[in-house]
N, C-alpha and C positions, 0 to 999 in steps of 0.2 A: 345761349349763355357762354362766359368764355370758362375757359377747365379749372381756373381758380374758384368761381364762383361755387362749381359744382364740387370743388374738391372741401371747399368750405362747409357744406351742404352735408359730406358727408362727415367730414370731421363732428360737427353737430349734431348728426342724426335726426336729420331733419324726415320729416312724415313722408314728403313729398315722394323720398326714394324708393318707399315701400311699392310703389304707383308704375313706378317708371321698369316698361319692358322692354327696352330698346332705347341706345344710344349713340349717336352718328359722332366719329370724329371726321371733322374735314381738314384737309388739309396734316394727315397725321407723321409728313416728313419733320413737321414743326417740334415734336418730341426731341428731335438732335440740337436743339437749340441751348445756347451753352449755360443761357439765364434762367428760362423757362421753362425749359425741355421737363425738365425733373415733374413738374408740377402734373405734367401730361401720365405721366409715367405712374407718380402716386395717384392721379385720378381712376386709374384703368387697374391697379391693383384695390385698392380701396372700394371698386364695385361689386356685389352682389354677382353670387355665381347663377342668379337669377336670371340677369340681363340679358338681351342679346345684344351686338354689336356691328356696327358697320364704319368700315375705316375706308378715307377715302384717300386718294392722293397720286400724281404723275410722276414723282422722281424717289421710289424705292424699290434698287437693284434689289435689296434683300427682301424683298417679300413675304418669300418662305417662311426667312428665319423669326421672323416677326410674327408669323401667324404659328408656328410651331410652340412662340412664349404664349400666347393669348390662348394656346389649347391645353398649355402645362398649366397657367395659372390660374383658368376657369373651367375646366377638364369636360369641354365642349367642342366641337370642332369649328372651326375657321378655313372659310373657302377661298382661294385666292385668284379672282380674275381678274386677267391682264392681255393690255393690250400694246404692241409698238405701232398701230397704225395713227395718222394724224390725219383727219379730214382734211386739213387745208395745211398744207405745206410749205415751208419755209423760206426763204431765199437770204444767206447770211454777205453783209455788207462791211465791208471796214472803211473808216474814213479819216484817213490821215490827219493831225492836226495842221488847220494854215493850208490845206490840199484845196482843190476846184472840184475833186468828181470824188464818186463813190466805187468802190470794188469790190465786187461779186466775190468770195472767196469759198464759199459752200454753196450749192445749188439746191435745187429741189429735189433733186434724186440722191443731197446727201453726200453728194462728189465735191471733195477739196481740192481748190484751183491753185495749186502751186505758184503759178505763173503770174495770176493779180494777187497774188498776198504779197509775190516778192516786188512787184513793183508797186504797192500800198507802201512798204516799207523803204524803197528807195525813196519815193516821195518822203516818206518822213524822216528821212535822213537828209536828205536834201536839205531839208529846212531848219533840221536844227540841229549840224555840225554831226559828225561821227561820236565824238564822245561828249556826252552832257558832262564830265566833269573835268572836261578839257578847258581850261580859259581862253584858246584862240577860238573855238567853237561862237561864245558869246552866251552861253546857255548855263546856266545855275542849274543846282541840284534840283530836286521834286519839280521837274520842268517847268521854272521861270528863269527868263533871261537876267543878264548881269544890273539890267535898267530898272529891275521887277515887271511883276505882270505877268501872269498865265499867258503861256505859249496858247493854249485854246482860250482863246477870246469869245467873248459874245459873238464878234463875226460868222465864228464856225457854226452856233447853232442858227441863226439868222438864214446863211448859208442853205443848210440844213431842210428849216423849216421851208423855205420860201421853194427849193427844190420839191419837197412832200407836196403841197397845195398845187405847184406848178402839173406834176403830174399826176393829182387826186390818189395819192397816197395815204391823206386822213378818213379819217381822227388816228391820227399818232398820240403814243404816251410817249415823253422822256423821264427814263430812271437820271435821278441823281440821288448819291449816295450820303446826302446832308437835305435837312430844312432849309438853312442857307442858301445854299446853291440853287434848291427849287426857289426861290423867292427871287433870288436874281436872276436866274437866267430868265423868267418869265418879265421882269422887271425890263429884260434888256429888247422886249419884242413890240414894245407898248404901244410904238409906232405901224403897227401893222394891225390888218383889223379881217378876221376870217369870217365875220358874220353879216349878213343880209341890213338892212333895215327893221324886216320886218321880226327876224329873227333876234333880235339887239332886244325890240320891244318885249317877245314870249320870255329872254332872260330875264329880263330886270321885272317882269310880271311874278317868274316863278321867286326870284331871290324876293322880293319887297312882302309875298304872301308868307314865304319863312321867317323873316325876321320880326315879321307883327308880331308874335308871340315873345318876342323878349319885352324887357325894360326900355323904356326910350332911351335913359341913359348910355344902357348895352349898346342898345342900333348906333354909337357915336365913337364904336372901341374902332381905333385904327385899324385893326382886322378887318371889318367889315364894311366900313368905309373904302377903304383901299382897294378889297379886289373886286366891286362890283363892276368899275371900268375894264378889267379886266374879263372879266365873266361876259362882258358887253361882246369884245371886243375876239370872243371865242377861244380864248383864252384861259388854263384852270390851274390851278396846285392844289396837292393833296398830300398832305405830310401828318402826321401824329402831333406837330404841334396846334393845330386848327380846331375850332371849335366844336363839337360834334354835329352840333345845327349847320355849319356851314362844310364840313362833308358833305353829311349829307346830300344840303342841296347841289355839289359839285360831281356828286354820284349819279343824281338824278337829271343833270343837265346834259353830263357824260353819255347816259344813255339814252336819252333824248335827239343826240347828234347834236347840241345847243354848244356843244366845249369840243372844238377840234384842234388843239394842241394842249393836250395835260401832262404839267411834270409834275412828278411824285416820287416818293422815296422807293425802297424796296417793299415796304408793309404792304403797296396797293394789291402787289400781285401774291399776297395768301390772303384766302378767302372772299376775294371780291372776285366774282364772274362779270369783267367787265373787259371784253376783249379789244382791241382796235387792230386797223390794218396794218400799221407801223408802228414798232418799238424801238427808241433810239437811245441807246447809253451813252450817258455823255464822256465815260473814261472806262478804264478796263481793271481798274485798280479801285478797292473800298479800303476805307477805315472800320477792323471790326471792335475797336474797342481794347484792343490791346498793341494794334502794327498795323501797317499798310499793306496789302495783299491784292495778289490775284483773283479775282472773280471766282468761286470755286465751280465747276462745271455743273453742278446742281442748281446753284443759286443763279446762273445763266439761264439755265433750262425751265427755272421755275419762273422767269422775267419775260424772256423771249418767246415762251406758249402764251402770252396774250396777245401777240401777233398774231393776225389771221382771223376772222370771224362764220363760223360752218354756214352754210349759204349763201354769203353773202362777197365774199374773198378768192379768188380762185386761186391764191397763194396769200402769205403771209412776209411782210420785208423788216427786217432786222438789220438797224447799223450799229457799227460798235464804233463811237470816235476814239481814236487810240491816240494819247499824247506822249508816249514813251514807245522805246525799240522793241516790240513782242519777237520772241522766238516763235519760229514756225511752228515747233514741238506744243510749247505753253499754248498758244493759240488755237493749234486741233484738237486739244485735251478741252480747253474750254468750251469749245464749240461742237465739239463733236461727242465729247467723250462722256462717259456712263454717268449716269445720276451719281448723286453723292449717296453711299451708304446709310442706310439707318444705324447709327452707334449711340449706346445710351449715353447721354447727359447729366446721370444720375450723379449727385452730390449731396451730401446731407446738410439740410440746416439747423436750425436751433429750433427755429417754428414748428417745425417737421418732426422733430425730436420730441419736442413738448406734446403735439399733439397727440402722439402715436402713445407718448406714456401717460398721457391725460383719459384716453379711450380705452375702456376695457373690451378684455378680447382679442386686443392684440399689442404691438411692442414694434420699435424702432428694429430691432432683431428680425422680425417678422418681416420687414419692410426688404430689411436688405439681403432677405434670403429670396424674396421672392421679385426681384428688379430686375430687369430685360439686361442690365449691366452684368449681373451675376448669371443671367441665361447667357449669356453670349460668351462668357469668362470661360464658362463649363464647357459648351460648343466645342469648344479648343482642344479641350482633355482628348476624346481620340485622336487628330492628327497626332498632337505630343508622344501619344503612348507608341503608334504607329511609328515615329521620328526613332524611340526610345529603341524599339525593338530591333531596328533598319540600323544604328549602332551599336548594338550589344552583338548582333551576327559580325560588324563587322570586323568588332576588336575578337571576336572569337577565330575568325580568317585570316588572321594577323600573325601567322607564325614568326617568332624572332630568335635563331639560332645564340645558343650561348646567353639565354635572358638575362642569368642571374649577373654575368660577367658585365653584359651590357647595362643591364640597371645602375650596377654600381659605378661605373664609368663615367653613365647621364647622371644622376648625382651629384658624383665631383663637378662633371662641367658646368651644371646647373648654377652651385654654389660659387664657384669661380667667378661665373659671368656676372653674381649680381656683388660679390665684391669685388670684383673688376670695373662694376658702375656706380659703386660708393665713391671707389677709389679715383675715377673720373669726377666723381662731382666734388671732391675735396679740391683736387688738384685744377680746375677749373673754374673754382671759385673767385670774383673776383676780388675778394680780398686780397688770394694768393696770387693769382695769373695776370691781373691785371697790369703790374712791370714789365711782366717781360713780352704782351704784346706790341712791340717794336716792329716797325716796316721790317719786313726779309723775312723775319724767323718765318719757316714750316711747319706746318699743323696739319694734322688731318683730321678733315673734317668729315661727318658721318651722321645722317639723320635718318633712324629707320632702315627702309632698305637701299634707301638712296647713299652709297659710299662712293664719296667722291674720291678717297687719296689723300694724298699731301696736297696742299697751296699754300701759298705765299700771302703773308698779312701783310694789307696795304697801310690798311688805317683801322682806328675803332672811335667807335663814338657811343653817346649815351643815344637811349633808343628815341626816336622819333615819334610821341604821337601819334596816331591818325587825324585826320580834318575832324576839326567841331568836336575830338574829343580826348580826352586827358586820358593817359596812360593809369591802368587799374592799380590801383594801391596796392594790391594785396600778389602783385607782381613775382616768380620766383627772382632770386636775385641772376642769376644766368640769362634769364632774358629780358635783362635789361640794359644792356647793351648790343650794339650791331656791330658785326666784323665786315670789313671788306676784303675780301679773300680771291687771289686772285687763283683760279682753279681751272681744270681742263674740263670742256663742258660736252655734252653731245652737237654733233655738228645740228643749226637749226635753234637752238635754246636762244628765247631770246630777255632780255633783264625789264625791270619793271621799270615804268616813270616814276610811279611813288615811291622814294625811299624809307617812307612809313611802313615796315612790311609786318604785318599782321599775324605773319607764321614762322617757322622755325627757317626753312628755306624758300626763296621765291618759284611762285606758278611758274610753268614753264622752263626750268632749268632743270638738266637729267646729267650725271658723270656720265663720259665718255666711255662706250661700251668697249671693253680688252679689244685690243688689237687694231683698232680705228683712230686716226688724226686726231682729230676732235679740235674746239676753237678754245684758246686761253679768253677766258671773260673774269671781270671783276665783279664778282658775288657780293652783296650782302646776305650775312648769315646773324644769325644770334650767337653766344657766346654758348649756347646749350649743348650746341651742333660741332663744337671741339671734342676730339676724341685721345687726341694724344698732341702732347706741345713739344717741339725738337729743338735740340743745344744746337740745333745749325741757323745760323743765318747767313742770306747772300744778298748781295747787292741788286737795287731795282732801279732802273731808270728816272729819269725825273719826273715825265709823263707817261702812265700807261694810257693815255684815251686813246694814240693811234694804235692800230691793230700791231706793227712793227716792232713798237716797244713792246707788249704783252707778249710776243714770242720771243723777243729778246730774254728775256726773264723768266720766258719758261724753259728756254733750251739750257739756261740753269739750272733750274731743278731736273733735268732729264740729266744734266752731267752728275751733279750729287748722285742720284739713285746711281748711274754704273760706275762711279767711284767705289761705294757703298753698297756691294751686292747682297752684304747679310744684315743688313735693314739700318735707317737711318737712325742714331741713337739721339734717344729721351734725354727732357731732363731730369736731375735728380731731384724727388719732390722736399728730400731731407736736408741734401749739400746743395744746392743748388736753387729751391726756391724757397730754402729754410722752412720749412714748418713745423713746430715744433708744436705737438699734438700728443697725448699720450692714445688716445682711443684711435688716431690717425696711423702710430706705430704699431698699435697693435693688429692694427690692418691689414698691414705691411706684413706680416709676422704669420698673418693667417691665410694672405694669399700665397707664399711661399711655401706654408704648410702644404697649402691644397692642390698645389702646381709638382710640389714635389709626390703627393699621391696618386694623382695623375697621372706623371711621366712612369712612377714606378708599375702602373697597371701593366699588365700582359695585354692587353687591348688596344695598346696606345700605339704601338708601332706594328700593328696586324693592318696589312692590306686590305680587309672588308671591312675596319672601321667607319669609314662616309657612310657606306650601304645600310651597316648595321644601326648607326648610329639613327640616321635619316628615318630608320622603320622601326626605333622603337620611340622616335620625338612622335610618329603618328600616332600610333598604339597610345601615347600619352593624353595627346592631343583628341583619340577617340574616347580614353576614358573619362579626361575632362567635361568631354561635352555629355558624358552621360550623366554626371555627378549635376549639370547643369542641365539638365531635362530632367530629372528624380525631384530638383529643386521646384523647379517651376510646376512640376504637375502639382505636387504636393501645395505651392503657393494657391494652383487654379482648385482647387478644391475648398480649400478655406474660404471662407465669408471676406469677400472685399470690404475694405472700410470700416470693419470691426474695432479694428485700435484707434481708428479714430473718433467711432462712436465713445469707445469706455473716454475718452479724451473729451470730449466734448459732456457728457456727462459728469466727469467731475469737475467742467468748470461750473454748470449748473449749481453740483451742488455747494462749491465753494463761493460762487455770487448769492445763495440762498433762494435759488430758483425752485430749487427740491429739495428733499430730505434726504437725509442718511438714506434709508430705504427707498429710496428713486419716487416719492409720491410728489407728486408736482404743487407746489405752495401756491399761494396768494401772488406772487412778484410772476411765478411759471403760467401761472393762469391769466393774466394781463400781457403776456409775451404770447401766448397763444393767437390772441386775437388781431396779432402788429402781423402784417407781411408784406406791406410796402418797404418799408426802411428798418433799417441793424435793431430789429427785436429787440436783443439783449442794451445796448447804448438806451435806446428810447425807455425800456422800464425802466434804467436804472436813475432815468432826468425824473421819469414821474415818482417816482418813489424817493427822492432825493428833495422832493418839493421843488425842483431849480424852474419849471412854470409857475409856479403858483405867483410868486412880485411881478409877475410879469405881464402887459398887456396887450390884447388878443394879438396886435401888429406885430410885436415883439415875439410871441411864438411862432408863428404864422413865419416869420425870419428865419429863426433857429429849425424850423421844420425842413427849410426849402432846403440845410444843407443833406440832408438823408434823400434829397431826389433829385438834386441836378449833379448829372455827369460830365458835365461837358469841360474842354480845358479851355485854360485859360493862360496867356503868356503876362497878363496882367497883373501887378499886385494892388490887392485892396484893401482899402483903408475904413477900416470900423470906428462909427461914434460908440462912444465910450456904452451906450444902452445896449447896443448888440455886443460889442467886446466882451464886456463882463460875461454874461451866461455862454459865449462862445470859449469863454479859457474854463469856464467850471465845466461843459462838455468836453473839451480837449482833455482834462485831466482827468475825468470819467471814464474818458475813451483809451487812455492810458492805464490805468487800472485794468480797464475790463483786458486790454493786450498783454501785462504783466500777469495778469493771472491763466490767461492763453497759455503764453508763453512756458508758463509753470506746468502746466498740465500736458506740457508736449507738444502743443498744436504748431506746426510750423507758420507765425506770423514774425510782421516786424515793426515792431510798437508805432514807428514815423511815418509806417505807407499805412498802416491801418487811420491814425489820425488824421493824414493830410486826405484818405479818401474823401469827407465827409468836406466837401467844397461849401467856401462862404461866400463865392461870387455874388451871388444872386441875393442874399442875404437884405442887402438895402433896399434893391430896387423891389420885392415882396414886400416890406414894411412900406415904403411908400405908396406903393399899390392899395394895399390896403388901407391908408389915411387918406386917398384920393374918394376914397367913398363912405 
């Protein structure tokens, strides 16, 4: 049964568990799962300290740590045996996109072959330009050329396959990381045929014995029609959109040796023992549902041990078709490198909530005191203390001559420095700065610890976008403009193509280390990265692109500086760029105070000021970070998720889900029993009557938006039957956000509402009138 079922089982108290002495998890990496994981988690606390346990699974580095909550939680012990050996061993292959051959890149013994990964990657450079976001390349972003059309073609797996059969490399599986793609790229083989005669006949023997038991109607759904040619032709897919009948029988064909090329999604490989010779991923990259990522070196490892079959394999072969640049690094870590950790998953729901306060004996408290989330939180508490202690010795080592004189010193400069960065961010403002950036003037520019000096503004302009996306509204006003700044750079610094720059200063540009040449470049910078504005300006050439003119115009500013040996003077932020501010005066007023307290220190003009200074910012710098470990231990002790529990609670009880006194009502007990789709939305339609005018087709619509995820660049158009109950859900679904919202929960009324997709909405209504 699957952990919902059983987790179901026990919410209800069902007889059965009194029975049960022993419980198998297979497959128990699945708990880190971001959707489901939880489910795992409350099953395995919610058990009888009765039970015993066996947990199964090949990719958790933490083991240990995992069998050490299972012996705190059921106060029993947990044995943990483990193995790194693999019967039948691996051979990792990478296959260029648009490439002819395949390359060995990891062998059997586990050895990385530097030398064909790098020329896998020259091949794929080869083919599709140095930079995909180059336009001479010809190559478009998420690798389709400027014409469209995936760089990996049908060709590649065709390619692919025909090499497999050629050298009796099946039964191969191809992972694809969509239904889609399994259905096409199988789509795209149609013309090839891997099976016998007589074998064609045992298929369509075993499919036609399975599908006697439906409806004749059923044996007519395109599904089923469709892939028997394929099933003929040794041919299979296996995705979670397919019928459970026809799994099934593609499991059993599978093992049969009847289906020598199966693609299928990632689901196949948890929990099905169904290994093959060759495993071939058709990309190195998934979509998890929030961003396009990297393979994580678990979910490789959990894909590619179905390669190999013990007896039968004297190795196992793994291709990965790569259609994008891999880093050598990204690529050994995927292929090489440690299982992904077991980290809890754990999140609370509403379902979870209601249960836990529906059941006597125990409480959603209970839940989250005792979650592999809050064992592992704890875990942590001795390194921290150990961190804590390993700084308390240090700042005790910390001798600082003259503390009290030095304290008071750091102080003043403390205060200096952050009205010293008020006073820049007035005077930088562009309401005020923005006149006087003129070609010539000198500014110095300074971000972080990158200090460049003075340079010379060429030009300014309002900021640039990025491609494909609109600059953030909610922008400081400083960086929203770009300077071009002509500045001395490290020799080697080289300037971007994009003038879209994304950061304060561009990658790859470093100031000229003291005492070195260095090359005049024209910088863009942001306006943020002005640190002082100068009454001087000089004359620039008409064009700095040649390198001649830039030095022309820097051996200007190198003659200011030795005109000007006691610093090149400001402007004045009062006479000069007027600003007429009263709290801006007063600024004014306060840093002169504090400059003038400074300079009067006895400390100010003592020769061991750097030294002293330097060794009591660390001593600071040690106490902070203790003040910052006291926090966090004190955090790792507390109940995670606590506030969000009381949070979630009283939206409960302001929906009328429960009582004043947390006892769960009539509308909490109907939510109880929902844990497909948004509990709280669903009772509030049922209770609301918004089903009741409505027929079966018509709910049956409104249902589908609570389970399809999928996007969609399409906009759809509703007949006025589903619009209506769709705007009274909409405004439901806004309520129940406003009242979130109130209660603290961090949501946001338009991403909550727009979750609940109408895509599918008509073609489910018609569906259902077809029968």
């Amino acid at each position: 049964m699957t952990t919902e079922i059983l987790r179901s089982m026990l919410y209800r108290g069902s007889e059965i568990m009194r029975e049960v002495a022993w419980v198998v998890f297979d497959e128990i990496h699945y708990m880190r799962d971001k959707e489901r994981g939880v489910v795992w988690e409350e099953t395995i606390i919610l058990l009888p300290h009765s039970v015993r346990y066996v947990f199964l699974s090949a990719t958790i580095p933490n083991a240990m740590q995992f069998a050490e909550w299972i012996c705190k939680s059921h106060e029993q012990p947990c044995h943990v045996v483990y193995t790194d050996f693999r019967p039948t061993p691996l051979q990792h292959y990478l296959f260029p996109a648009g490439g002819e051959g395949i390359y060995l890149v990891v062998n059997e013994k586990g050895e990385f072959r530097d030398d064909n990964f790098s020329k896998a990657m020259g091949m794929l450079q080869e083919r599709q330009g140095d930079d995909p976001a180059d336009p001479k390349s010809g190559k478009g972003r998420k690798g389709k050329s400027k014409k469209g059309g995936e760089k990996k073609g049908p060709s590649d797996v065709q390619k692919i396959v025909k090499m497999i059969m050629l050298k009796n490399y099946n039964p191969v599986i191809v992972f694809a990381f969509s239904k889609r793609e399994c259905e096409a790229l199988a789509l795209t083989l149609t013309k090839l045929e891997f099976n016998t005669t007589d074998e064609q006949d045992l298929v369509a023997s075993i499919f036609n014995n399975a599908i006697d038991n439906l409806a004749p109607d059923d044996r007519q759904l395109p599904q089923i029609t469709n892939l028997l040619p394929l099933l003929k032709r040794g041919i299979g897919i296996h995705h979670g959109g397919l019928l459970p009948i026809l799994k099934e029988v593609i499991e059993i064909l599978f093992q049969e040796g009847l289906i020598k090329v199966l693609f299928a999604t990632e689901t196949f490989s948890i929990g099905l023992n169904m290994p093959a010779k060759t495993v071939v991923f058709t990309a190195a990259r998934k979509f998890d549902g929030r961003e396009f990522r990297n393979l994580s070196s678990g979910e490789y490892i959990q894909m590619s041990g179905r390669a190999g079959r013990r007896g039968l394999d004297d190795r196992g072969i793994v291709i990965m078709m790569c259609d994008e640049k891999l880093e050598p690094t990204g690529a050994k870590e995927m292929i090489k490198g440690e299982a992904d950790r077991l980290d809890s998953a754990f999140h609370l729901g509403y379902n979870m909530v209601l249960n836990l306060m529906k059941v006597e004996g125990i409480s959603p408290e209970f839940m989250l005191e005792r979650c592999f989330l809050q064992f592992q939180s704890n875990a942590g508490i001795p390194v921290l203390e150990d961190e804590l202690c390993n700084e308390e010795e240090r700042k005790l080592s910390m001798n600082v001559p003259d503390e009290e004189l030095v304290a008071e010193y750091y102080g003043y400069r403390q205060q200096l420095d952050q009205m010293q960065a008020d006073f820049r961010e007035v005077i930088t403002h562009p309401n005020y700065s923005l006149p006087f950036l003129q070609p010539g003037r000198l500014v110095k520019i300074k971000y972080k610890t990158l200090d460049f000096g003075w340079g010379v503004i060429v030009n300014y302009q309002k900021r640039v976008p990025p491609k494909n996306r609109p600059v953030p509204e909610d922008i400081p006003p400083h960086e929203q403009y770009v300077l071009d700044v002509l500045l001395n750079c490290a020799t080697g610094s080289n300037l971007p193509k994009d003038r879209a720059i994304t950061t304060a200063t561009p990658g790859g540009i470093l100031p000229c280390p003291a005492g070195q040449k260095g090359v005049p470049l024209v910088v863009p910078v942001l306006l943020s990265t002005v640190d002082a504005l100068s009454h001087l300006r000089i004359y620039l050439p008409t064009d700095l692109r040649p390198l001649p003119g830039r030095e022309t115009a820097w051996k200007s500013v190198l003659e200011v500086h030795n005109r000007l040996p006691d610093g090149i003077p400001l402007l004045d932020p009062i006479q000069n760029m007027k600003i007429v501010d009263d709290k801006f005066g007063a600024l004014v007023k306060k840093i002169e105070v504090m400059e003038q307290r400074m300079f009067s220190s006895s400390l100010h003009k003592d020769p061991r000021l750097p030294e002293l200074y330097t060794l009591y910012s660390r001593k600071q710098e040690c106490q902070q970070r203790i003040r910052d470990l006291k926090k966090q231990i004190q955090a790792t002790h507390d109940v995670l998720q606590m506030e969000e529990l009381k949070c979630r609670k009283r939206v409960l009880r302001r929906l009328g889900f429960t009582t004043s006194a947390d006892i769960v009502d009539m509308k909490g007990r109907v939510a109880c029993e929902i844990s497909t789709g948004d509990e709280l939305l669903l009772t509030e339609l049922i209770f609301n009557g918004v089903f009741n005018p409505l027929s079966p087709e018509q709910c049956a619509g409104l249902l589908s938006c609570f389970v399809f995820t999928e996007k969609s660049e399409q906009v759809t158009k509703l007949k006025e039957e589903l619009a209506a109950p769709l705007r009274v859900m909409q405004e439901i679904a806004r309520r129940i956000a406003k009242v979130s919202k109130e209660s603290k929960l961090p949501i946001v009324e338009d991403e909550y509402v727009q979750s609940f997709k109408v895509e599918l909405m008509d073609a489910v209504v018609q569906w259902c009138r077809a029968y």
